[in-house]
C-alpha positions in Angstrom: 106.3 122.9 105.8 102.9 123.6 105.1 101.4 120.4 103.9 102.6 118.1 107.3 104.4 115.9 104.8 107.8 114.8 106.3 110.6 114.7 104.4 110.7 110.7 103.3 113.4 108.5 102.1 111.7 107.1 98.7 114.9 105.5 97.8 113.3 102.3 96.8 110.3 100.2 97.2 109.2 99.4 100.8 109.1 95.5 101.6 105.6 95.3 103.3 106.8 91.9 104.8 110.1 93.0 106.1 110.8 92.2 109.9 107.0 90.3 110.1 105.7 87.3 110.2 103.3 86.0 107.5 100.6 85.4 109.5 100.7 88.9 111.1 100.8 90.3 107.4 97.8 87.7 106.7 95.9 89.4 110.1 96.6 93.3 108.7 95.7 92.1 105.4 92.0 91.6 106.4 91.4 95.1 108.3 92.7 96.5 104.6 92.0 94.2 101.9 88.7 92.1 103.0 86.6 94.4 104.3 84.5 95.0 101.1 83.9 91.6 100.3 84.0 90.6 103.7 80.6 92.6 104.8 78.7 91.5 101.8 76.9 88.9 103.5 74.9 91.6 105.2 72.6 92.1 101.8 73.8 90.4 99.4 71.4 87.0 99.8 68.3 88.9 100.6 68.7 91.2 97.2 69.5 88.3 95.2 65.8 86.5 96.4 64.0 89.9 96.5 64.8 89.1 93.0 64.2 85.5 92.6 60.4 86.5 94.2 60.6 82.8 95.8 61.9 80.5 98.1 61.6 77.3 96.4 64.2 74.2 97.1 65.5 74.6 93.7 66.0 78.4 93.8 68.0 78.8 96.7 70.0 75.6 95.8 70.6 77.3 92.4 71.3 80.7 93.7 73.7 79.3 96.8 76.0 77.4 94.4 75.7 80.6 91.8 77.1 82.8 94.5 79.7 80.0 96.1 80.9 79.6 92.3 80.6 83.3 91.4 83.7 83.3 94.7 85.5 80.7 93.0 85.8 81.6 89.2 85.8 85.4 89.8 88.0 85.9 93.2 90.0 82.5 93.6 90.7 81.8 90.8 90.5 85.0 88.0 92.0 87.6 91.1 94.4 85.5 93.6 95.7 82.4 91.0 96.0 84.9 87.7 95.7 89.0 88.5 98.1 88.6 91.8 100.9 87.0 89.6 101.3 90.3 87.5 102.7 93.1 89.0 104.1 96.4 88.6 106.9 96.5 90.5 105.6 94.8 93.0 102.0 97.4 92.7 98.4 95.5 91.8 95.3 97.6 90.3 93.7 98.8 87.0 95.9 101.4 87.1 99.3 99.8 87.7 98.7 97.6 84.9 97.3 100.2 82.6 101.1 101.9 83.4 103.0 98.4 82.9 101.0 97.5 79.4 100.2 100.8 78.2 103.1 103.2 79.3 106.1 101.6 80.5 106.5 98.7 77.6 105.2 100.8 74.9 102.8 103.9 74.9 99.4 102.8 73.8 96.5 105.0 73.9 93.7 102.8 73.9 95.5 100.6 77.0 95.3 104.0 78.5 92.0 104.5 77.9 90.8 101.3 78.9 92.9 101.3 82.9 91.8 105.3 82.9 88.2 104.5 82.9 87.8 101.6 84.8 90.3 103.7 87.7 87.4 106.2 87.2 84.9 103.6 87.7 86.5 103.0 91.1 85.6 106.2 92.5 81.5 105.7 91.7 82.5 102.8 94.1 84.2 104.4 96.6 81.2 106.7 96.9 78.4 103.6 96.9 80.9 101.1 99.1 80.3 103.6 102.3 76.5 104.3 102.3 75.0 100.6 101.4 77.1 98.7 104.3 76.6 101.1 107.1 72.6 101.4 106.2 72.3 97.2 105.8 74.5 97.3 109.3 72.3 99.1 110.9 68.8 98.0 109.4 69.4 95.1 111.8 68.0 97.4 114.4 64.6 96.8 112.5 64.8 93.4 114.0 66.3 93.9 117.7 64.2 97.4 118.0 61.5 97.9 115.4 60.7 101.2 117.1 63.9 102.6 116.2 63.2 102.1 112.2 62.9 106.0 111.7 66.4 106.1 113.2 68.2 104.0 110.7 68.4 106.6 108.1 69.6 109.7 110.7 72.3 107.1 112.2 73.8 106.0 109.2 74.4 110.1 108.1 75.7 110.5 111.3 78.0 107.7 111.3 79.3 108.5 107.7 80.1 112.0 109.0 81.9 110.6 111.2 84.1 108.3 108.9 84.5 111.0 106.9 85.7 113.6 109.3 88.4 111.5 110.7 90.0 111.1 108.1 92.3 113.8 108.3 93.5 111.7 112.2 95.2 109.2 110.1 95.0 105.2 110.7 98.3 104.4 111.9 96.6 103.7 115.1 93.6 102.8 114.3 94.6 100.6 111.7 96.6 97.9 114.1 93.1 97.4 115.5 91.2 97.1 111.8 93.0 93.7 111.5 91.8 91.4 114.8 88.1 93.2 115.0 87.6 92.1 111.2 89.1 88.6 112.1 87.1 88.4 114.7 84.1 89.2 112.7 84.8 86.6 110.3 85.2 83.9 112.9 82.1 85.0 114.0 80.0 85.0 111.1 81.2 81.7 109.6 80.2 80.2 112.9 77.0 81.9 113.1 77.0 80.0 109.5 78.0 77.2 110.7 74.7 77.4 113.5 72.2 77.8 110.0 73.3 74.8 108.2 73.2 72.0 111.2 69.6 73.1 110.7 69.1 72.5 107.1 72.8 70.5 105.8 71.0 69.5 102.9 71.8 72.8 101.3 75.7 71.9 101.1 74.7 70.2 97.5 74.6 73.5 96.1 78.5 73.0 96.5 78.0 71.1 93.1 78.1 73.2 89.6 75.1 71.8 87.9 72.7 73.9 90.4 74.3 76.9 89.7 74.0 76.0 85.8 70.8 74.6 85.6 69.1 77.4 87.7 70.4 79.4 85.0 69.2 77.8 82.4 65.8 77.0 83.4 65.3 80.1 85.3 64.2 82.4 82.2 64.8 86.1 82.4 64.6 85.9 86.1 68.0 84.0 86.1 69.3 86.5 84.7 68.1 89.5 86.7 69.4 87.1 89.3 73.0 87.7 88.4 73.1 91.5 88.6 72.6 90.5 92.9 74.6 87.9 92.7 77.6 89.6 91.6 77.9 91.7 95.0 79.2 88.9 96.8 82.4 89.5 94.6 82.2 93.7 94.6 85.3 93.6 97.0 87.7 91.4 94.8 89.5 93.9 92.7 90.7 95.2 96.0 92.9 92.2 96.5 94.8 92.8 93.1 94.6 96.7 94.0 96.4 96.0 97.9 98.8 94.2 96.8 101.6 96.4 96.7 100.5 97.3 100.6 101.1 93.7 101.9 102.3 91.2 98.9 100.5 88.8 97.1 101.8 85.7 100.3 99.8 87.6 103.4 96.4 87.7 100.9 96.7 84.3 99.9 96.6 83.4 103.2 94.1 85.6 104.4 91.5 84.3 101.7 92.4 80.8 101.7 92.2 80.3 105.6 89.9 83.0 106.8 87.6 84.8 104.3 86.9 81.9 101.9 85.7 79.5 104.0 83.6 82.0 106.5 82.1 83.6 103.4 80.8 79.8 102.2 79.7 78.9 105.7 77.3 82.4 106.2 76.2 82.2 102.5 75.5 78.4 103.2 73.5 79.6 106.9 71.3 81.6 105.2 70.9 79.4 102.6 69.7 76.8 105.4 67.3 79.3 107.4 65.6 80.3 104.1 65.2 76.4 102.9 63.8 75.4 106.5 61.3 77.9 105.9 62.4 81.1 108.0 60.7 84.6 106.1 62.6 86.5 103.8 61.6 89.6 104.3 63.6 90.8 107.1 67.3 90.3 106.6 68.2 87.2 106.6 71.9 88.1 107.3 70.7 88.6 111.1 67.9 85.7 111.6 71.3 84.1 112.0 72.5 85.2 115.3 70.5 84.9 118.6 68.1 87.0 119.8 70.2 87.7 123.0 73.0 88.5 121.1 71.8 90.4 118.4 72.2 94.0 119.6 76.3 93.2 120.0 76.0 91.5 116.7 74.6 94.6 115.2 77.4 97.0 116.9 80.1 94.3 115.4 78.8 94.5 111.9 78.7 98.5 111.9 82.4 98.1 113.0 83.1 95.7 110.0 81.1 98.0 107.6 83.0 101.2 109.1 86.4 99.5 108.2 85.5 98.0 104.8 84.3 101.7 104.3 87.6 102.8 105.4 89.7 100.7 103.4 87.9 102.0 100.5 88.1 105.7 101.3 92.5 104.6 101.6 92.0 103.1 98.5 90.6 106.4 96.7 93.8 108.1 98.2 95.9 106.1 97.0 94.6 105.8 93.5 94.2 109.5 93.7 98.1 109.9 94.2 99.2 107.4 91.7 96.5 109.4 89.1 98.4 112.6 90.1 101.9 111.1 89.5 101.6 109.6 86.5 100.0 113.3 85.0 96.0 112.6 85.0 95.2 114.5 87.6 95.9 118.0 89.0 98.2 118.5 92.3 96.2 117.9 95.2 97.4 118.6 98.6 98.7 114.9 99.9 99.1 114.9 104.0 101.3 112.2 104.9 99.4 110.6 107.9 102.3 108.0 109.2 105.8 108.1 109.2 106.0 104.6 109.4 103.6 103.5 106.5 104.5 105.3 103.0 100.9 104.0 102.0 98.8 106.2 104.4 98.1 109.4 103.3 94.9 111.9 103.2 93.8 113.8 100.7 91.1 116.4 101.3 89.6 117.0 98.3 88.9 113.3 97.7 87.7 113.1 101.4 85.1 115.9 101.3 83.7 115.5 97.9 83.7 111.5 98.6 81.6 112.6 101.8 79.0 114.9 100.4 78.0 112.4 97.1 78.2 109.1 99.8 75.5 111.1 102.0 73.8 112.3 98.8 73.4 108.7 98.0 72.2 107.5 100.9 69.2 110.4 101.8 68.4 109.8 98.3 68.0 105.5 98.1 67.4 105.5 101.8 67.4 101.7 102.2 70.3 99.5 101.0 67.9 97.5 98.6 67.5 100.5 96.8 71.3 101.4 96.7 72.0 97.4 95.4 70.5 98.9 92.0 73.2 101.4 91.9 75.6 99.0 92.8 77.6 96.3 90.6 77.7 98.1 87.8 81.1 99.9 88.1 82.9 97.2 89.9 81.5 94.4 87.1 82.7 97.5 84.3 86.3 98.0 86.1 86.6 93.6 86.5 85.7 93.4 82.8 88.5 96.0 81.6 90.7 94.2 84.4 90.2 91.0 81.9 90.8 92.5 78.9 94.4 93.6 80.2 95.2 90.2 81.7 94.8 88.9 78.3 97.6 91.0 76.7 99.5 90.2 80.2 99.7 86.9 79.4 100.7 87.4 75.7 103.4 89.8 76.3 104.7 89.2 79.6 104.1 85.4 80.4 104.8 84.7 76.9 101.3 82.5 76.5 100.2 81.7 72.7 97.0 83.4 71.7 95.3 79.9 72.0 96.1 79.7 75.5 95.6 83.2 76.7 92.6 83.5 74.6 90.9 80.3 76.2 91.6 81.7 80.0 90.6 85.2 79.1 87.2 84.0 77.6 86.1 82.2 80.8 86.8 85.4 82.3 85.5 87.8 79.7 82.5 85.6 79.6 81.7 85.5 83.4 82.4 89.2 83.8 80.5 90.3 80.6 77.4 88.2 81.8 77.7 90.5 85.4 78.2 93.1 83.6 74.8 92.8 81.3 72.7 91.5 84.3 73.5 94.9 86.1 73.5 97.4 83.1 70.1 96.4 83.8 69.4 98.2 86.7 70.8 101.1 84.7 67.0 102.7 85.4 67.4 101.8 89.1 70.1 104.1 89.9 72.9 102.1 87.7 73.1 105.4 86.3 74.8 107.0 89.4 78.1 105.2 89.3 78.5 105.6 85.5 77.6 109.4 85.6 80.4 109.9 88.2 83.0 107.9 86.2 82.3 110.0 83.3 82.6 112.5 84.8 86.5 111.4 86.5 87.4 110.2 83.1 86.3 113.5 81.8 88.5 115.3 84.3 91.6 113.0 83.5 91.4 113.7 80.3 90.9 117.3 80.2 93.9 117.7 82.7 96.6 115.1 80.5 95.6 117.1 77.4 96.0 120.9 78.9 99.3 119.3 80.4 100.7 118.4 77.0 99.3 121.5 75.9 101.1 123.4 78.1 104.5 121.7 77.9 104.1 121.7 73.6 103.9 125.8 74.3 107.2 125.8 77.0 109.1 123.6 74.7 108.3 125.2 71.5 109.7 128.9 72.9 113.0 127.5 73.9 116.9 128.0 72.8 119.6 125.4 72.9 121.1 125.2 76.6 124.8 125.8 75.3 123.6 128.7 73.4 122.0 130.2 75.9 125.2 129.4 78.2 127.2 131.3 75.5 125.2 133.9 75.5 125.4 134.7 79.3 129.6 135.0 78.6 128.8 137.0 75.5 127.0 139.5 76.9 129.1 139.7 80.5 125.5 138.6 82.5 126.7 139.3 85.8 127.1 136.3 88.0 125.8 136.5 91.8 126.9 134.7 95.1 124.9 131.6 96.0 123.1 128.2 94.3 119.6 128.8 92.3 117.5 125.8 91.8 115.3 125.9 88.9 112.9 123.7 88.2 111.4 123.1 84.8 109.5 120.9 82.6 112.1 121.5 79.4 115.1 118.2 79.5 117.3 119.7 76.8 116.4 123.0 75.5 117.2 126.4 78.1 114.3 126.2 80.9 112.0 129.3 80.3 111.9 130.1 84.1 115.9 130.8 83.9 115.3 132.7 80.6 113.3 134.9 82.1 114.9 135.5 85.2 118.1 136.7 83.2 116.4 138.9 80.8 114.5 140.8 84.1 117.2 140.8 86.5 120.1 141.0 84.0 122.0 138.3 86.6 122.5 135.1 86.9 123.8 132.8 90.1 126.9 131.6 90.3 126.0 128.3 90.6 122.6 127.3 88.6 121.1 123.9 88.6 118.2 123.1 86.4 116.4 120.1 87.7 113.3 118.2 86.0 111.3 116.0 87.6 109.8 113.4 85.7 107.2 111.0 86.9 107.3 107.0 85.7 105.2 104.4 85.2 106.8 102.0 87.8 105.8 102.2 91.1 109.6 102.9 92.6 112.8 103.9 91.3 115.9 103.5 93.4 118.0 106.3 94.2 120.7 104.7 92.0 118.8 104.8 88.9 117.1 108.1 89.5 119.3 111.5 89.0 121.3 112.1 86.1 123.7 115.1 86.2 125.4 116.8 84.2 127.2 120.0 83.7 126.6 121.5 81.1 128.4 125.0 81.3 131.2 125.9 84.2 128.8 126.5 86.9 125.4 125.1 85.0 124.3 121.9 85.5 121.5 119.9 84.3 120.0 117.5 86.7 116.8 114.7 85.3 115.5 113.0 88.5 113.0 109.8 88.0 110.1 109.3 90.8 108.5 106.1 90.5 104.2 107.0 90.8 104.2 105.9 94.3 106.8 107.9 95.6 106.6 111.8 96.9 109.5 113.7 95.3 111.5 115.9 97.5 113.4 118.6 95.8 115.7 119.2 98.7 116.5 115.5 99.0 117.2 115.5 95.6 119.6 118.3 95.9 121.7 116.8 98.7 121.6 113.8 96.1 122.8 116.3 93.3 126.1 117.2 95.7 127.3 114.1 96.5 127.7 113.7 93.0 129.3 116.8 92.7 131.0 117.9 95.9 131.6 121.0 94.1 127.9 122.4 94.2 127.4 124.3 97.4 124.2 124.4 99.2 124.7 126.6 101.8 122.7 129.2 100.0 120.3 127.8 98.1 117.3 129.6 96.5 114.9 127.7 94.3 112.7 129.0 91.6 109.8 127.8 90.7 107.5 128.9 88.0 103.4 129.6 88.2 102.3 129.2 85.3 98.8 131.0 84.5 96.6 129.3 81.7 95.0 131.6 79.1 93.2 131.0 75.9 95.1 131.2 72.9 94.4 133.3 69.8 95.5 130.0 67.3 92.3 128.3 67.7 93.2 125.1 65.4 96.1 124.5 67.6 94.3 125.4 70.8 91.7 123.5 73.0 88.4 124.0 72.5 87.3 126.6 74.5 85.0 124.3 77.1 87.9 122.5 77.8 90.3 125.0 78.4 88.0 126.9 80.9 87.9 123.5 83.0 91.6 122.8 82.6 92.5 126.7 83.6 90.1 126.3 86.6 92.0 122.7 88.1 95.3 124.4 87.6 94.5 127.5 89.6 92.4 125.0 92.3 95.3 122.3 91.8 98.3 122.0 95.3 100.6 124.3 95.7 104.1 123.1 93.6 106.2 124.0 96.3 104.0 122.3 99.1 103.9 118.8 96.4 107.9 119.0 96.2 108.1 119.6 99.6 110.4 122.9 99.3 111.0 125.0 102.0 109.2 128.4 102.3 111.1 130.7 103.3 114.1 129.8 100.3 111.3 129.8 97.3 111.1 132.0 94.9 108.1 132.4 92.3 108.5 133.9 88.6 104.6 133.8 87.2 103.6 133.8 83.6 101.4 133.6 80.9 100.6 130.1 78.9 98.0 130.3 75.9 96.8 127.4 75.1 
């Protein structure tokens, strides 16, 4: 095999708590899921009073209980009480709901639309996530070694390199470590948190609404502004709907409730403390925190924690990527299965390379993490709002809520993400722009690569003859039959598979055995191997085999096949040859039934870039046979 991928047993859904214990789930759980959120703390407080342009009493009262709230209503209670409890198939994320409310109950374009977007969103993310936290980790070196400001910059490209270029390793190793080192990060912060607010305790009122509320609305505009920063204390929390299918809803509960939660309010509370007691704002506040002696450690330990939350992003990217591929939106990409142990961790080049050259891009062009907190919020506050649009018809059609009750929870949410939302669409100017240009342009890829894929199949289905007929035919016109199996595999369910046309009418032969397999790609996460292959034979020696892949599993055409002869010990595989087609997109001469030219040029040029088929079904080379052909379109 070319690709690295070995050949996995997808036969049903992995149970990411079978044979551990709950709290070593809840420990894994934060090297993975937490690691966003978890390192906001670094410049979250210190945009939002950059912002504020003071230091009163009443404005960091009023922006302490807006951001302890903004954890409450937005990640408690909207993300681990309401998104958690709906699942597909046990998967979480925009896109997994988008399948379970817009493909797999009923096909709905404009649900579609909606998940497809705010996926793409995800991605402007992805590129941000990496460049802010390791450049606000490492501007603490401003403070333990102002001589090494002109560093800062160099360091952080380096260390992004890095990330970057290891990627292809793996994190099966790595990863057992991602869990304690962020634990112990958390521990540490809340008590460095803890240290701030014996100095100033009066600041723990802000645990009461009416600050956040009447800073709000007595604030003015400013207010406002105010919530475009606040909102990256919560950037991190559609990861914890998004990682559920890695570890379960149970080990993130945990997690949050008895580690992040509470560290989070202490460190937010600490700074709160240093600022009210009078310490300057305009270093980072994040480090005034820890003691002089120990800051240089401290500094190491946060580019750790901004390295993994980096990380878990990067995974996340994969995995969306795969799911994207699966369920038809985006081309074959070349997936390298990095763990035998963990179905979950995978590689994908592509993503990983073009991920690193926009992250660095960003960062040598904002060069400060103040700067790149303009660019960020907007397409995680875009992707949350879309996230609450889809919960709304969740409730309706799967919890069976009335429109009054659904439509009340929905319009806290709506309201508290749409007021995010505004506040950062105004740092559009700012650099809000970069995460909504690269979205646009995912979502234009997506949709480019869906339509010349339905073009494509329109074209092979609409050149096809019955499958008995074409069976007949074969006996009518004494089409010699050869020794061994063929394994064809096609896109057509019913009519005769092109490939096998065309093999007969250029080699005036047939096998003896010929089995036409279609693999079709569903919008649950994972099929069992019960419900998956249909076969049938549909001519002495012809059979017709559908297999089902849920759009987290890998399928494996010689798995399948193995699957095909138990069901029917009478298919030999001894000598097996499989055929595949390679299909070569050209425009066509119909232009009202075509694609617009623009479009077709960019679909043509992903399907000749896209994965090898024989490398995604994991076939092996030296029994592969390619027919290429012609598609207008």
């Amino acid at each position: 095999m070319t690709t690295g991928i070995p050949i996995m047993n997808p036969d049903q859904r992995p149970d990411p708590q079978a044979g551990k214990s709950l709290a070593r789930m809840g420990v894994a759980a934060l090297g993975v899921v937490f690691g966003d959120i978890g390192t906001s703390p670094l410049y979250t407080l210190k945009t939002v009073l950059d912002v504020t342009g003071g230091s009163s009493q009443h404005a960091v009262l009023g922006v302490l209980s807006l951001l302890i709230w903004t954890l409450i209503i937005v990640t408690t209670i909207k993300y681990v009480s309401f998104a958690m409890r709906i699942d597909n198939d046990g998967e979480g994320g925009i896109l997994a709901l988008m399948s379970l409310l817009g493909i797999k109950r009923q096909h709905r374009p404009y649900i579609i639309a909606i998940g497809l977007f705010g996926a793409a969103l995800i991605y402007g993310d992805g590129a941000i996530t990496p460049a802010i936290s390791v450049l606000s980790a490492l501007e603490g070196l401003q403070i333990a070694a102002p001589h090494l400001h002109n560093f800062i910059l160099p360091l952080t490209v380096v260390i992004l390199i890095g990330l970057f270029a290891a990627q292809p390793l793996g994190t099966a190793k790595i990863g057992r470590a991602f869990g304690p080192v962020m634990l112990f990060w958390f521990i540490t912060i809340g008590l460095l948190g803890l240290a701030g607010l014996v100095r100033h305790p009066a600041v723990l009122e802000a645990l009461s609404p009416t600050y956040a509320v009447s800073f709000l609305f007595h604030g003015g505009w400013t207010s406002f502004l105010v919530l475009g920063a606040v909102f990256l204390c919560v950037t991190g929390a559609e990861a914890l709907y998004a990682d559920m299918g890695h570890f379960g809803a149970g080990p993130i509960r945990l997690s949050w409730y008895a580690v992040v939660f509470p560290s989070l309010i202490l460190n937010y509370a600490g700074q709160a403390a240093l600022v009210a007691s009078g310490a300057p704002t305009q270093d980072n506040i994040f480090y005034q925190l820890c003691p002089p002696q120990l800051l240089m450690p401290f500094i190491i330990l946060a580019t750790l924690a901004t390295i993994i939350a980096s990380q878990s992003i990067i995974s996340g990217a994969f995995s969306m990527t795969k799911q994207a591929i699966n369920l038809g939106w985006l081309p074959r990409l070349k997936i390298t299965q990095t763990s035998k142990e963990g179905v979950g961790q995978i590689y994908v080049g592509t993503v990983n390379w073009i991920l690193m050259v926009v992250t660095i891009g960003l960062a040598l062009a904002f060069k400060k993490s103040d700067n790149l907190a303009s660019a960020y919020g907007i397409a995680v506050s875009a992707t949350m709002l879309m996230t609450t649009l889809l919960l709304f018809i969740a409730m309706r059609e799967i919890w069976g809520w009335s429109l009054a009750a659904a439509g009340a929870v929905a319009a806290g949410f709506f309201i508290v993400d749409a007021s995010f939302f505004l506040a950062n669409m105004t740092k559009l100017a700012e650099g809000g722009y970069v995460p909504l240009v690269l979205a646009a342009i995912v979502y234009g890829l997506m949709y480019i690569w869906h339509r010349g894929m339905e073009a494509v199949s329109w074209r092979i289905a609409g050149s096809s003859l019955p499958l008995v007929d074409f069976c007949a035919n074969l006996q009518k016109n004494n089409i010699a039959r050869v020794p061994g199996t063929a394994v064809f595999l096609t896109r057509a369910q019913s009519a005769t598979p092109p490939i096998i046309a065309w093999h007969v009418r250029t080699n005036r032969s047939i096998h003896q055995q010929v089995i036409a397999v279609t693999v079709i790609m569903e919008s649950r996460s994972y099929i069992a191997s019960a419900q998956r292959v249909s076969v049938e034979e549909v001519w002495p020696g012809f059979w017709r085999v559908i297999a089902h892949y849920g759009f987290m599993q890998r399928p494996s055409l010689p798995a399948l096949a193995k699957v095909v002869q138990q069901k029917d010990p009478r298919i030999d595989l001894s000598d097996v040859v499989y055929y595949i087609g390679t299909e070569t997109v050209v425009p066509s001469n119909d232009r009202k039934s075509a694609m617009p030219r623009w479009q077709e040029a960019i679909f043509a040029a992903m399907d000749r870039n896209a994965a090898h088929l024989s490398d995604f079904l994991q076939l092996p080379p030296d029994q592969v046979v390619e027919i290429g052909r012609q598609i207008p379109i």
